[in-house]
C-alpha positions, 0 to 999 in steps of 0.5 A, spaced: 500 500 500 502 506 498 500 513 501 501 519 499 502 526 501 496 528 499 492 522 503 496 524 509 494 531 508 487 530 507 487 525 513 490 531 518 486 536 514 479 532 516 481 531 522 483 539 524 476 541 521 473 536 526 476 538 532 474 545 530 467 543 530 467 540 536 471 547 539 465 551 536 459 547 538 462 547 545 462 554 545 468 555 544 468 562 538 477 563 538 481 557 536 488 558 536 492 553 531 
């Protein structure tokens, strides 16, 4: 199996956008990166 750049940038960008909706439906308006 070979994984590229592209997936592992997908797979980290996802979960960042997930961990931003979590902070944001908590509460949370200002998230720093």
């Amino acid at each position: 199996m070979v994984t590229s750049l592209v997936d592992i940038f997908q797979v980290k960008a996802k979960a960042m956008l997930e961990g931003l909706k979590l902070a944001w439906e908590q509460g949370f308006q200002q998230v720093e990166v």
